[in-house]
N, CA, C and O atoms as a MOPAC input file, in Angstrom:
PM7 MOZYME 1SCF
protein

 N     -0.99900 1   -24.63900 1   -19.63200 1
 C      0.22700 1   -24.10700 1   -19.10100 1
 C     -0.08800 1   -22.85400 1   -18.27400 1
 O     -0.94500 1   -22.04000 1   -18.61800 1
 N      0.56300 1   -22.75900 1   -17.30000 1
 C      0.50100 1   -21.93400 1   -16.23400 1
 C      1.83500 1   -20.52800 1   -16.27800 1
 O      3.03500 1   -20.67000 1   -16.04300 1
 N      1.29300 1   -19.57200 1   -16.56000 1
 C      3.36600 1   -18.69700 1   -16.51200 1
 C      3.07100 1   -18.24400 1   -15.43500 1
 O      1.91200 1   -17.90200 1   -15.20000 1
 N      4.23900 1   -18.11800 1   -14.36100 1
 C      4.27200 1   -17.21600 1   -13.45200 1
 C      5.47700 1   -16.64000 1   -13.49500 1
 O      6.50900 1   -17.15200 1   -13.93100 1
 N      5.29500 1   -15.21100 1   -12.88700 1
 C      6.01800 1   -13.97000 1   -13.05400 1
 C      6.49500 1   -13.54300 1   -11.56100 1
 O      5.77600 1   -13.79700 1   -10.59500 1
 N      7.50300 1   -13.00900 1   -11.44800 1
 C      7.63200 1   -12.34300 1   -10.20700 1
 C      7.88000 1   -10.97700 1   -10.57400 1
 O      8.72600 1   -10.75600 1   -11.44100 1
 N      7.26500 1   -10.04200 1   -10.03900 1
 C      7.90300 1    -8.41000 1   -10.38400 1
 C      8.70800 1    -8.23000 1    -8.56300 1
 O      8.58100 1    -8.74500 1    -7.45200 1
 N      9.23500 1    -7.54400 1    -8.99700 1
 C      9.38700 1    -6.65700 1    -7.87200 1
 C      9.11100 1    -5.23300 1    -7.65000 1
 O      9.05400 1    -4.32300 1    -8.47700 1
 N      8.91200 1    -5.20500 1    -6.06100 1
 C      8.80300 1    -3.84700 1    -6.09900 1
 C      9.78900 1    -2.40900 1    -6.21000 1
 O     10.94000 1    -2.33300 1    -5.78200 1
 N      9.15600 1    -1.49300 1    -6.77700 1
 C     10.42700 1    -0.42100 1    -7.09000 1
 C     10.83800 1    -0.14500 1    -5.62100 1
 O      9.94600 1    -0.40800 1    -4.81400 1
 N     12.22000 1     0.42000 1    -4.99700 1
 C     12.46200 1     0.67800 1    -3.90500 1
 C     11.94700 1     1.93500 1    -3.03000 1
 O     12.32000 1     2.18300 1    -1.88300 1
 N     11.27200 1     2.47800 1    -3.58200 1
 C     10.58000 1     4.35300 1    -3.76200 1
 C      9.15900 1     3.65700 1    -2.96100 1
 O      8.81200 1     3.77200 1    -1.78600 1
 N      8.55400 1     2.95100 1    -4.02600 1
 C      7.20000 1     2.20900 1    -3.72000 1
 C      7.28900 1     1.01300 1    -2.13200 1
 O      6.33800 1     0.63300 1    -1.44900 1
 N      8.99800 1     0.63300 1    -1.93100 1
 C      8.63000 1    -0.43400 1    -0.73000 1
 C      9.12400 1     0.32200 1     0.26700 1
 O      8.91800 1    -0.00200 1     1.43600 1
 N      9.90800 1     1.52900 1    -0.08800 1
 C     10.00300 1     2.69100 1     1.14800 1
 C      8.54400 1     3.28500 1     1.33000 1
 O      8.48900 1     4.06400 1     2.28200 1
 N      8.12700 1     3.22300 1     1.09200 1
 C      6.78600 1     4.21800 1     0.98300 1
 C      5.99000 1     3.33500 1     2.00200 1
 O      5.40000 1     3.84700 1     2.95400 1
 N      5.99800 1     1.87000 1     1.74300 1
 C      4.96100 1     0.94500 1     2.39900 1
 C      5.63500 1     0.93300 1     3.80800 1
 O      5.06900 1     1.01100 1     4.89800 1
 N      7.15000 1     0.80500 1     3.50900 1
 C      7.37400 1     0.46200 1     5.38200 1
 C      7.06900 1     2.03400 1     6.21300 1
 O      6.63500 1     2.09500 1     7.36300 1
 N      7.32900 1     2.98200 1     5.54100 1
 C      6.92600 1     4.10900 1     6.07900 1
 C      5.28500 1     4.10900 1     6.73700 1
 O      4.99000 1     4.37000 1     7.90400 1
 N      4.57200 1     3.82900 1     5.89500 1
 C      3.03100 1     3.35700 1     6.16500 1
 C      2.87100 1     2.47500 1     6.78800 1
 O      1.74400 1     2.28200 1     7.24400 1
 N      3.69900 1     1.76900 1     7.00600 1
 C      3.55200 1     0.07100 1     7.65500 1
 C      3.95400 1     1.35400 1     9.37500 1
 O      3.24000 1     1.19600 1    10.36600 1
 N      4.79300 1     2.15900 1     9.39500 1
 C      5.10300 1     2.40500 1    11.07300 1
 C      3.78700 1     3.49100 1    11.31400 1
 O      3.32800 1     3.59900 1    12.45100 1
 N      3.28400 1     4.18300 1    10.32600 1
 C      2.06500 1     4.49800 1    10.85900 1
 C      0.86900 1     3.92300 1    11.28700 1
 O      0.09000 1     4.32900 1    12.14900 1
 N      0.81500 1     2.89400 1    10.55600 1
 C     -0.15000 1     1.76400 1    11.44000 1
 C     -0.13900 1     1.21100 1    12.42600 1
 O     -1.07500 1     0.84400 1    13.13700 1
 N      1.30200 1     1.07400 1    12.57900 1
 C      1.81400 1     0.25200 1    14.03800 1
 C      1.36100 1     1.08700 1    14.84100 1
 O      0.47100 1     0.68800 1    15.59100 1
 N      1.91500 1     2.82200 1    14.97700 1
 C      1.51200 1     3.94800 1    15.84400 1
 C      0.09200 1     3.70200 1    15.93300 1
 O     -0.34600 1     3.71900 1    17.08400 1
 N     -0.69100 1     3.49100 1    15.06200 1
 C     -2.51700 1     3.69500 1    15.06300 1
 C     -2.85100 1     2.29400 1    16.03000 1
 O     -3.67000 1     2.35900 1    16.94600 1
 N     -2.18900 1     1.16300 1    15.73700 1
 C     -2.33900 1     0.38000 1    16.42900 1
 C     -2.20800 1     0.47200 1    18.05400 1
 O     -3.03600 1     0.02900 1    18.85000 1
 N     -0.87800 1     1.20700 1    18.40400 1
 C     -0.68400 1     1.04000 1    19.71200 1
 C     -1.80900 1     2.35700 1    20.24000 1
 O     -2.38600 1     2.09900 1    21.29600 1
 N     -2.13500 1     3.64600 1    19.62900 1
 C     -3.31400 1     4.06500 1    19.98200 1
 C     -4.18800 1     3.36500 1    20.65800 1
 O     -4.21400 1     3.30200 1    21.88700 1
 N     -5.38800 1     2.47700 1    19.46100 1
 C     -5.64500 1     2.07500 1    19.78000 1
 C     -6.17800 1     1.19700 1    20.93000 1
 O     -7.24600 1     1.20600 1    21.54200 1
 N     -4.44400 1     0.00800 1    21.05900 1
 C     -4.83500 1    -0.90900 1    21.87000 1
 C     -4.79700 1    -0.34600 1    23.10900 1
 O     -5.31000 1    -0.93000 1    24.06300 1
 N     -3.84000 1     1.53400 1    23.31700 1
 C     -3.73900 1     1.99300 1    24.36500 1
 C     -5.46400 1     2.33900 1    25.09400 1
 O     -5.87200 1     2.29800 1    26.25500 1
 N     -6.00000 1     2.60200 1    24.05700 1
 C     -7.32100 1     3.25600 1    24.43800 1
 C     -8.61400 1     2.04400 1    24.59900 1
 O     -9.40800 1     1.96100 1    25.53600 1
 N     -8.55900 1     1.41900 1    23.73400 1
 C     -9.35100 1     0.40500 1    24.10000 1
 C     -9.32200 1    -1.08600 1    24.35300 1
 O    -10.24800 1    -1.89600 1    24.39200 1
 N     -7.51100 1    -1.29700 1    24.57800 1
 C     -7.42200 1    -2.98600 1    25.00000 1
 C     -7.07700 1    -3.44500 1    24.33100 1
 O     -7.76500 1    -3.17100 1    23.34700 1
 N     -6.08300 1    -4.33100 1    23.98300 1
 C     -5.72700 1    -5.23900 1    22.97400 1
 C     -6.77500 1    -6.04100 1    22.78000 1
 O     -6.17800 1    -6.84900 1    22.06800 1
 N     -7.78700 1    -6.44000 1    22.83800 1
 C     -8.60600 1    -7.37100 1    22.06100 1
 C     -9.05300 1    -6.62000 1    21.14300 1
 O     -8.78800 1    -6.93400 1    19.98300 1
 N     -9.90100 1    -5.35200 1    21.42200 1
 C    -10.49700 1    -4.64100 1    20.62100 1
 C     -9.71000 1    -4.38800 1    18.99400 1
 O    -10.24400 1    -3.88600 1    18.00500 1
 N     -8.19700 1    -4.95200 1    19.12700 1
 C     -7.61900 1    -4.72900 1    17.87200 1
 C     -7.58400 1    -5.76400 1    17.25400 1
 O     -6.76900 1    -5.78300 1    16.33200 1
 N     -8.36100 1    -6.93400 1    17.46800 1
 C     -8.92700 1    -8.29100 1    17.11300 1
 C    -10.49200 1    -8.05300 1    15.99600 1
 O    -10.97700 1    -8.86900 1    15.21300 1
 N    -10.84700 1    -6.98300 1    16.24100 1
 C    -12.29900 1    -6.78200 1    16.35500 1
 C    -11.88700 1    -6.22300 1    14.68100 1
 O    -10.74200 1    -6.27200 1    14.23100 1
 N    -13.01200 1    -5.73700 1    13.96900 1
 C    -12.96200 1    -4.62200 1    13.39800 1
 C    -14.13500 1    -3.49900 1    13.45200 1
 O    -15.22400 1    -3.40400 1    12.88500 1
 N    -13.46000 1    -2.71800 1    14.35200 1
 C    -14.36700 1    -1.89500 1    15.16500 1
 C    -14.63100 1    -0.63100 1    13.94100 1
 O    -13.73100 1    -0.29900 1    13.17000 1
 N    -15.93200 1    -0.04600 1    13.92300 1
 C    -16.25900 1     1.13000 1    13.20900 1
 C    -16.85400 1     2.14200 1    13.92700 1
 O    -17.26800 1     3.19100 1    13.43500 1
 N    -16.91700 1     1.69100 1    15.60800 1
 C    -18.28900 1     2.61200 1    15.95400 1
 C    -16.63000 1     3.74400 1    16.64300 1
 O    -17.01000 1     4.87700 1    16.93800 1
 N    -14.94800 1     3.51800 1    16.89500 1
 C    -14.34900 1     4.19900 1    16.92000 1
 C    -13.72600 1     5.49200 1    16.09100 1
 O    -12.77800 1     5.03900 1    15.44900 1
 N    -13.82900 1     6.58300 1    15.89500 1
 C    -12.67300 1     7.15700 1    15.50400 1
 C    -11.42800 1     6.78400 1    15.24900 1
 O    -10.98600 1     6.82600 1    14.10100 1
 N    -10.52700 1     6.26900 1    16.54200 1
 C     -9.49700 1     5.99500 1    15.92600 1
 C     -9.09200 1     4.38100 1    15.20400 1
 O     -8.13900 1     4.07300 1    14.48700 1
 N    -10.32900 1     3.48000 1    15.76800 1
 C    -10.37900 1     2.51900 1    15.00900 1
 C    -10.40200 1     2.45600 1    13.31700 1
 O     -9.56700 1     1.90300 1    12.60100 1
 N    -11.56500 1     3.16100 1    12.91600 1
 C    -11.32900 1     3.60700 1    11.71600 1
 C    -10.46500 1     3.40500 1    10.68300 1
 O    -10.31800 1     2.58000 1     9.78100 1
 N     -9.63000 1     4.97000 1    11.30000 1
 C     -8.63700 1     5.61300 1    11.03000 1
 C     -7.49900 1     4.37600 1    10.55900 1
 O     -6.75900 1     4.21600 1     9.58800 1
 N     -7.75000 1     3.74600 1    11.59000 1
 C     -6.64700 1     2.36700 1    11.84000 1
 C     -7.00800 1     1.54100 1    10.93500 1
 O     -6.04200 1     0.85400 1    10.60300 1
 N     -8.16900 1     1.21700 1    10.24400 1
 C     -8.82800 1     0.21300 1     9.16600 1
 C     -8.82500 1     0.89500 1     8.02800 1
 O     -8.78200 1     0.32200 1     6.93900 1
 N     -8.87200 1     2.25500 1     8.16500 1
 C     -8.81000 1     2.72500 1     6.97200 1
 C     -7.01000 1     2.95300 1     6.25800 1
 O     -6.75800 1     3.12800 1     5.06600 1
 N     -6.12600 1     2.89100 1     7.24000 1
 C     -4.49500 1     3.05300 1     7.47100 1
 C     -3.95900 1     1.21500 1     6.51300 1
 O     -3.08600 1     0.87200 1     5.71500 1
 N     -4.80600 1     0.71800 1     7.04700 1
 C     -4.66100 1    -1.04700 1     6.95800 1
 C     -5.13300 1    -1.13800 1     5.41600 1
 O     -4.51200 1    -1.83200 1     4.61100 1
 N     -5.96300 1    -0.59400 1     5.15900 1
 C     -6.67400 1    -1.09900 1     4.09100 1
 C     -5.97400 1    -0.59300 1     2.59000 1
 O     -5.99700 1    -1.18600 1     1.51100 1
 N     -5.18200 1     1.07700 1     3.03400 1
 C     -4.51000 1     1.45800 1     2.65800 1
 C     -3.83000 1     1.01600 1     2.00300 1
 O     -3.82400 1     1.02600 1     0.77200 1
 N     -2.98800 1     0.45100 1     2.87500 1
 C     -1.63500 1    -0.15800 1     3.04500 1
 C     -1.05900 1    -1.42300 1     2.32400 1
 O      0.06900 1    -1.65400 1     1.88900 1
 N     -2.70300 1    -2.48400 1     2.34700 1
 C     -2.37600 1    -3.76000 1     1.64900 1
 C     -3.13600 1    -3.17300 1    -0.00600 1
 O     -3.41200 1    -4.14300 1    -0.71200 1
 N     -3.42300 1    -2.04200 1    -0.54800 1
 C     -3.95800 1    -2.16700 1    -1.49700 1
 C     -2.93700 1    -1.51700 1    -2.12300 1
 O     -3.02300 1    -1.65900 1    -3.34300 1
 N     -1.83500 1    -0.74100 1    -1.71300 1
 C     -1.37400 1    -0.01400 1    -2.20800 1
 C     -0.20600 1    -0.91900 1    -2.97700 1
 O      0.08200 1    -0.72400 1    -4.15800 1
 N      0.08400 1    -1.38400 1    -2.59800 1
 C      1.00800 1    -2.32900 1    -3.49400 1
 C      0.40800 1    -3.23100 1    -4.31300 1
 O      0.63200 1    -3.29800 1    -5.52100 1
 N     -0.67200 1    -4.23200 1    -3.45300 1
 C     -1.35200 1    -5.34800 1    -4.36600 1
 C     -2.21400 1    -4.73000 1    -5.83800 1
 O     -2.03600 1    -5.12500 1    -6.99000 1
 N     -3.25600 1    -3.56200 1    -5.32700 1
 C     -3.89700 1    -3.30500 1    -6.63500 1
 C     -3.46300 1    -2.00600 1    -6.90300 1
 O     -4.36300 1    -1.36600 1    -7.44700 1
 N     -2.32900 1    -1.29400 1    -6.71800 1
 C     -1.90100 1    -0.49100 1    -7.40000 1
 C     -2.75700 1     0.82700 1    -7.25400 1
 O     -3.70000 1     0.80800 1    -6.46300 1
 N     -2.49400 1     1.90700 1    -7.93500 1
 C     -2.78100 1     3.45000 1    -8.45000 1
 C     -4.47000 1     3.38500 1    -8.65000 1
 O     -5.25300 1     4.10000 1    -8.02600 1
 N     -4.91400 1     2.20300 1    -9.82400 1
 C     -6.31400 1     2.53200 1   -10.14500 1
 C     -6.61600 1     2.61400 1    -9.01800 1
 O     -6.70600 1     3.79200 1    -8.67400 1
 N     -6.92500 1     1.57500 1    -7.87000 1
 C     -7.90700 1     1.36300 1    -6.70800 1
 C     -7.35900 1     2.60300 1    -5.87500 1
 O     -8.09900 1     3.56800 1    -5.68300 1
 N     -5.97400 1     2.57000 1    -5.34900 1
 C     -5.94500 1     3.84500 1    -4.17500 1
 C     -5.61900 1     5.44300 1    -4.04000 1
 O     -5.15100 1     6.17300 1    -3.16600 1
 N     -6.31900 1     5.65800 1    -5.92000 1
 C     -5.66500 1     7.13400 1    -5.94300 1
 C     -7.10700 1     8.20600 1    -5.53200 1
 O     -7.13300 1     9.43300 1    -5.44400 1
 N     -8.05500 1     7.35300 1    -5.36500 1
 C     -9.36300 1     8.05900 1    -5.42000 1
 C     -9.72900 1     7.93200 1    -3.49500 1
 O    -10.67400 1     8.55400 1    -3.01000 1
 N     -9.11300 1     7.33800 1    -2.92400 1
 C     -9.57600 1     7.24800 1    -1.91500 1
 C     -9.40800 1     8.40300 1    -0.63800 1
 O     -8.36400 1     9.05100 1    -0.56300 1
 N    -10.39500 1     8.57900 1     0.24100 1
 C    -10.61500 1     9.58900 1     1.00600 1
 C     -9.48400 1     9.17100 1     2.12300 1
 O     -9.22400 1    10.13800 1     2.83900 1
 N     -8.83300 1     8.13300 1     2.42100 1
 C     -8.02000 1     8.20400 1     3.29700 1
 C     -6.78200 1     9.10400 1     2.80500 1
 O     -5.73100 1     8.98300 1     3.43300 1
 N     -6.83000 1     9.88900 1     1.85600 1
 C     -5.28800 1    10.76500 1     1.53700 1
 C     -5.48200 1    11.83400 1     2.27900 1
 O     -4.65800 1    12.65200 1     2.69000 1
 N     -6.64100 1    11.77700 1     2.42800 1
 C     -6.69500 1    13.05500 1     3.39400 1
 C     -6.58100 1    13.36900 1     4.79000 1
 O     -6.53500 1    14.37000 1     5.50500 1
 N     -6.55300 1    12.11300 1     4.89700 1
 C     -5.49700 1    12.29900 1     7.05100 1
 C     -4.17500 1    13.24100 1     6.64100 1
 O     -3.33700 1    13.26900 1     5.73900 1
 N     -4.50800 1    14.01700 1     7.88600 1
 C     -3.13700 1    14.87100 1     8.08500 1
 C     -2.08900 1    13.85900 1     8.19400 1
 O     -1.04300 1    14.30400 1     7.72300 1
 N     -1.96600 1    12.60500 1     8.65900 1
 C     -1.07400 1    11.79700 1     9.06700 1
 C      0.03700 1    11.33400 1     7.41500 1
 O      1.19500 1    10.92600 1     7.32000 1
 N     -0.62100 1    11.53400 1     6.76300 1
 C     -0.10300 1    10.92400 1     5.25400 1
 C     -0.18000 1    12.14200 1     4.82400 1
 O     -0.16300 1    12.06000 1     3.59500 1
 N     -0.24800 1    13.13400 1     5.11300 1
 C      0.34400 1    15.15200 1     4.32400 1
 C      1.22100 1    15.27100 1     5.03900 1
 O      1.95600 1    16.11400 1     4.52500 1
 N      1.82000 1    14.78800 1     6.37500 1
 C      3.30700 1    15.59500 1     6.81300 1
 C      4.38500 1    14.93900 1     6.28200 1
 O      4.39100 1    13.70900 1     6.23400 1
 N      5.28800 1    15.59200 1     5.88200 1
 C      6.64900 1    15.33400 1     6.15000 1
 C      7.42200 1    14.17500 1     6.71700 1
 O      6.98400 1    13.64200 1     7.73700 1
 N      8.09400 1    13.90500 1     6.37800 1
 C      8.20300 1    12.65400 1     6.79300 1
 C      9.97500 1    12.08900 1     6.76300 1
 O     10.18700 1    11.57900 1     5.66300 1
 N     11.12600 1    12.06100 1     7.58300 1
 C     12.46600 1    12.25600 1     7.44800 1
 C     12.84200 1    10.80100 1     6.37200 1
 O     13.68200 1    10.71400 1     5.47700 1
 N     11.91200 1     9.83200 1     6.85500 1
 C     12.44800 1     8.23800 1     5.82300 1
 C     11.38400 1     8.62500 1     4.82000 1
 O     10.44100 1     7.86600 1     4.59600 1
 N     11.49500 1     9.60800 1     4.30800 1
 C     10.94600 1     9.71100 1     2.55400 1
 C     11.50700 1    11.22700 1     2.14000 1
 O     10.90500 1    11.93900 1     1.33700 1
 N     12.49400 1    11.54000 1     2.66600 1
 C     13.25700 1    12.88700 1     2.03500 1
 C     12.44200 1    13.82500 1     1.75900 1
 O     12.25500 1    14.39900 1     0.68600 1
 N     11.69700 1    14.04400 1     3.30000 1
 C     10.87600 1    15.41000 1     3.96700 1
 C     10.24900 1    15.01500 1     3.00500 1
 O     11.00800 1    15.60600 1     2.23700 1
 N      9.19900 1    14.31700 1     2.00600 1
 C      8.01700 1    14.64800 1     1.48400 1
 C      6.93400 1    13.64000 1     2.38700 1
 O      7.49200 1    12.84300 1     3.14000 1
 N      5.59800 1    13.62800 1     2.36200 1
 C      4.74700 1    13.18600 1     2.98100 1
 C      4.59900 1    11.65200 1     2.10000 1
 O      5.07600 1    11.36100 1     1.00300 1
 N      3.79400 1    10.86000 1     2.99200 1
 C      3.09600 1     9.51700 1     2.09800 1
 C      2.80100 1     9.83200 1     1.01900 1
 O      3.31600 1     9.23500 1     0.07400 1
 N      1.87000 1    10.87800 1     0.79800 1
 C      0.90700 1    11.34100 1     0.04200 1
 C      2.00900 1    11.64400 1    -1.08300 1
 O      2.24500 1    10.81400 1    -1.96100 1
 N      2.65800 1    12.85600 1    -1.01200 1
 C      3.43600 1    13.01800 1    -1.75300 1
 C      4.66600 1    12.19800 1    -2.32200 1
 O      5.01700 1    12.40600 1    -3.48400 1
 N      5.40100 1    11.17500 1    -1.45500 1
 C      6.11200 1     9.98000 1    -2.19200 1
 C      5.21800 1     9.34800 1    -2.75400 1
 O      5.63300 1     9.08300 1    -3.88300 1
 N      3.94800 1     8.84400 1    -2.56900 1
 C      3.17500 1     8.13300 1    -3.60200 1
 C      2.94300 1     8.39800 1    -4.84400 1
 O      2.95900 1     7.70900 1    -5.86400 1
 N      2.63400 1     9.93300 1    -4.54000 1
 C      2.07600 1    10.14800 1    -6.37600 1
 C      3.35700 1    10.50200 1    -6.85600 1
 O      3.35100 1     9.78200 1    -7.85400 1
 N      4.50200 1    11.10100 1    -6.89100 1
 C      5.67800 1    10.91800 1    -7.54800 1
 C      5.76800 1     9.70400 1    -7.72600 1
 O      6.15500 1     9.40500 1    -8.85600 1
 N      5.48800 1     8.58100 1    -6.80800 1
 C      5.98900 1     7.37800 1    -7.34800 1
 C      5.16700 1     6.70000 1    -8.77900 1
 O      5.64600 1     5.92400 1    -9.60500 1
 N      4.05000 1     7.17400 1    -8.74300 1
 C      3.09800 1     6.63200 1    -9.76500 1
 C      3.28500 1     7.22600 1   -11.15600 1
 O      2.98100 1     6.70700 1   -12.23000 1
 N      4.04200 1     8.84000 1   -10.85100 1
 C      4.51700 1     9.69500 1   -12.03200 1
 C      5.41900 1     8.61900 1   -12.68300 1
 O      5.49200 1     8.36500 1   -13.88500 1
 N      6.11200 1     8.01900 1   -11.63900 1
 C      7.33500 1     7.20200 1   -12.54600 1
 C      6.81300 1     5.96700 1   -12.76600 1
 O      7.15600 1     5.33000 1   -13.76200 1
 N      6.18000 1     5.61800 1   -12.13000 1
 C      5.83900 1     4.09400 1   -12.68700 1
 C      4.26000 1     4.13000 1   -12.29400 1
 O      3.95600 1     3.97900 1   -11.11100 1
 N      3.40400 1     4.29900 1   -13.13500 1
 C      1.87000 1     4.22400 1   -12.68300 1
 C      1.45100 1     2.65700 1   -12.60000 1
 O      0.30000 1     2.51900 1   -12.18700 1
 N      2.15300 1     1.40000 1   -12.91000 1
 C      1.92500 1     0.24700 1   -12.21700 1
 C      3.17800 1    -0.86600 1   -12.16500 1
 O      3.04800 1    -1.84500 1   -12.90000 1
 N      4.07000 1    -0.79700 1   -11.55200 1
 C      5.00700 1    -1.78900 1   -11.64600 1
 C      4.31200 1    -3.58000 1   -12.08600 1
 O      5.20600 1    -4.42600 1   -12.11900 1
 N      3.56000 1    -3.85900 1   -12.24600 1
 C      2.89100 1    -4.90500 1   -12.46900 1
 C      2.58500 1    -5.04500 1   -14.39300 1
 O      2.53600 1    -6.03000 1   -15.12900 1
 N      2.45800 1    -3.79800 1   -14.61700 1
 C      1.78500 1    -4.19500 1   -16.10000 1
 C      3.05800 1    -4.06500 1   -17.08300 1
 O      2.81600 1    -4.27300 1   -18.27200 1
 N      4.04000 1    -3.82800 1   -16.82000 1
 C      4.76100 1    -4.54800 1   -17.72200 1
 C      5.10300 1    -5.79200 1   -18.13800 1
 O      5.21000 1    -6.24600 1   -19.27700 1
 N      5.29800 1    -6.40400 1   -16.81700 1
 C      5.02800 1    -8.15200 1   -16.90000 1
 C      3.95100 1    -8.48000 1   -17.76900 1
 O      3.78300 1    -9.49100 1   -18.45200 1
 N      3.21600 1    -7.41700 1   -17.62700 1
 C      2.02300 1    -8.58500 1   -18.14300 1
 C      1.94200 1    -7.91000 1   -19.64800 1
 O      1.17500 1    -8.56200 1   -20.35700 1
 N      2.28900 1    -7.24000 1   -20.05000 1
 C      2.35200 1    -7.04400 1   -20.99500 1
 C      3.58200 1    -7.65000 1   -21.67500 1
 O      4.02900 1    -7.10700 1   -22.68500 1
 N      3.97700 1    -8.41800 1   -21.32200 1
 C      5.40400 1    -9.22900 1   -22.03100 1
 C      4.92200 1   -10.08000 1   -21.60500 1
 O      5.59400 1    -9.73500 1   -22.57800 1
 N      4.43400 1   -10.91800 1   -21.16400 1
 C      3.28500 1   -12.11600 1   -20.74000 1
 C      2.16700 1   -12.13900 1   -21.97200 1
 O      1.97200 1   -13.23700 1   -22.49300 1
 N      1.60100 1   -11.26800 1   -22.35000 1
 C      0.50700 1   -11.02900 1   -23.51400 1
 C      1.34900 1   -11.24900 1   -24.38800 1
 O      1.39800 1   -12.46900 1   -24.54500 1
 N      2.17300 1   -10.64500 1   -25.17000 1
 C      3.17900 1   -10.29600 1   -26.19500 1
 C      3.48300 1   -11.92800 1   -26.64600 1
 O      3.53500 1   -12.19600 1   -27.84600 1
 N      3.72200 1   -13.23900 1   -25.38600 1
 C      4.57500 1   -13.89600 1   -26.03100 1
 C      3.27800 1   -14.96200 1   -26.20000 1
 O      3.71900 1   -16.02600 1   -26.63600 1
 N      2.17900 1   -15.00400 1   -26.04400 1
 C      0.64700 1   -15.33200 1   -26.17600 1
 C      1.49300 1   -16.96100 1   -26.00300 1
 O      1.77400 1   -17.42600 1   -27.10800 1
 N      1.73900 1   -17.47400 1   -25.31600 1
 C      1.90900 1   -19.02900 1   -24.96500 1
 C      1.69700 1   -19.37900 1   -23.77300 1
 O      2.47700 1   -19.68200 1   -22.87000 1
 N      0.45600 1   -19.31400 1   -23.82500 1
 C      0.13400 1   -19.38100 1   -21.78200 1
 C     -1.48300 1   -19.63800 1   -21.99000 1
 O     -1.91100 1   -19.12900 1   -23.02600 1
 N     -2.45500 1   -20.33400 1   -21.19100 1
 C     -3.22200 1   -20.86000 1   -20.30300 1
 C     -3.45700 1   -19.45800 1   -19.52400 1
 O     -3.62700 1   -18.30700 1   -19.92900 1
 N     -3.42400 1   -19.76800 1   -18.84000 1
 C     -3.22300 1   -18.69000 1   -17.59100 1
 C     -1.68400 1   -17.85700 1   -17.48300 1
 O     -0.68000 1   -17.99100 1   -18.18200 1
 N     -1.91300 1   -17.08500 1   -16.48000 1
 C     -0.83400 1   -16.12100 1   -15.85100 1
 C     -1.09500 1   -15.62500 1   -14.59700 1
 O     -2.23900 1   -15.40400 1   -14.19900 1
 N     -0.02400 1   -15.42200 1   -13.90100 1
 C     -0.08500 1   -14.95800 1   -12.26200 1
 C      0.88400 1   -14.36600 1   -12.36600 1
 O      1.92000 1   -14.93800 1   -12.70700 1
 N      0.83200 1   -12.72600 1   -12.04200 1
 C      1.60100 1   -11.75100 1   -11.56700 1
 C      1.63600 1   -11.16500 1   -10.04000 1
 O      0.84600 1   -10.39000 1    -9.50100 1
 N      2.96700 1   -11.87300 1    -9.45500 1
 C      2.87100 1   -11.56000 1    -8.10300 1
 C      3.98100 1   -10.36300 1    -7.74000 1
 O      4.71400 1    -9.89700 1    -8.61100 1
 N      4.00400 1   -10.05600 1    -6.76900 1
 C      5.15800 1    -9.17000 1    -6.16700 1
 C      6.44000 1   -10.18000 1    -5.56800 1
 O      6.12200 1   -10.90700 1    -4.62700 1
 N      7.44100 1   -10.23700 1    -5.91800 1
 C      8.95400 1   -10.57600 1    -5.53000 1
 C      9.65800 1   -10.06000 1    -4.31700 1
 O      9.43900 1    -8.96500 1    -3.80000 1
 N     10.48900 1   -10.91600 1    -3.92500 1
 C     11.44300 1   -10.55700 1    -2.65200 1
 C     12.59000 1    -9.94700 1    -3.19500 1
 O     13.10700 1   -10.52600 1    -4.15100 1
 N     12.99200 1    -9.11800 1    -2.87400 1
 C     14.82600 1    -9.26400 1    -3.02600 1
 C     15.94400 1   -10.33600 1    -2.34700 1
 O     17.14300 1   -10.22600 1    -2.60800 1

């Protein structure tokens, strides 16, 4: 037997991502301004702002999928771009809506699974993220 779960995400945590989701877009159009839309095909390292842009991306899909353990240690918190202020997160920065968000919920995922463990009638389990 197979259980699958849907969580969803808290609304704090999917404001946070689309907020991050328009800084990438910005890094993107950088980018393709500076070196061509193909080059944003590529995954370029020998750029600066390419990088920046892979490191923005990489961010971005981990921060929801693997949660707090994987992206609280990482050196991308330290772009000025994720310390300012920010009007769609009530003047606090990425940086700062994130870790409040983790104060309140350090993994929206492990409760499922801990009520998934609890009812021990399962094969397997898959905990995904939900739509509204």
């Amino acid at each position: 037997m197979v259980f699958l779960v849907s969580v969803y995400t808290p609304e704090d945590l999917l404001n946070l991502y689309n907020q991050l989701g328009g800084l990438v877009q910005r890094h993107r159009r950088m980018v393709g301004e500076a070196y061509g839309s193909a080059h944003l095909k590529k995954q370029c390292r020998e750029h600066g702002p390419c990088v920046r842009l892979l490191a923005l991306r990489m961010l971005r899909f981990r921060l929801v999928e693997d949660g707090p353990s994987s992206v609280l240690k990482y050196g991308t918190w330290k772009m000025g771009e994720l310390r300012r202020p920010l009007k769609g997160l009530g003047g606090r920065s990425i940086y700062e809506a994130y870790r409040r968000a983790v104060e309140e919920n350090f993994n929206h995922k492990f409760s499922a699974v801990i009520r998934i463990l609890r009812q021990e009638l399962f094969d397997k389990a898959i905990v995904f993220h939900g739509v509204r």
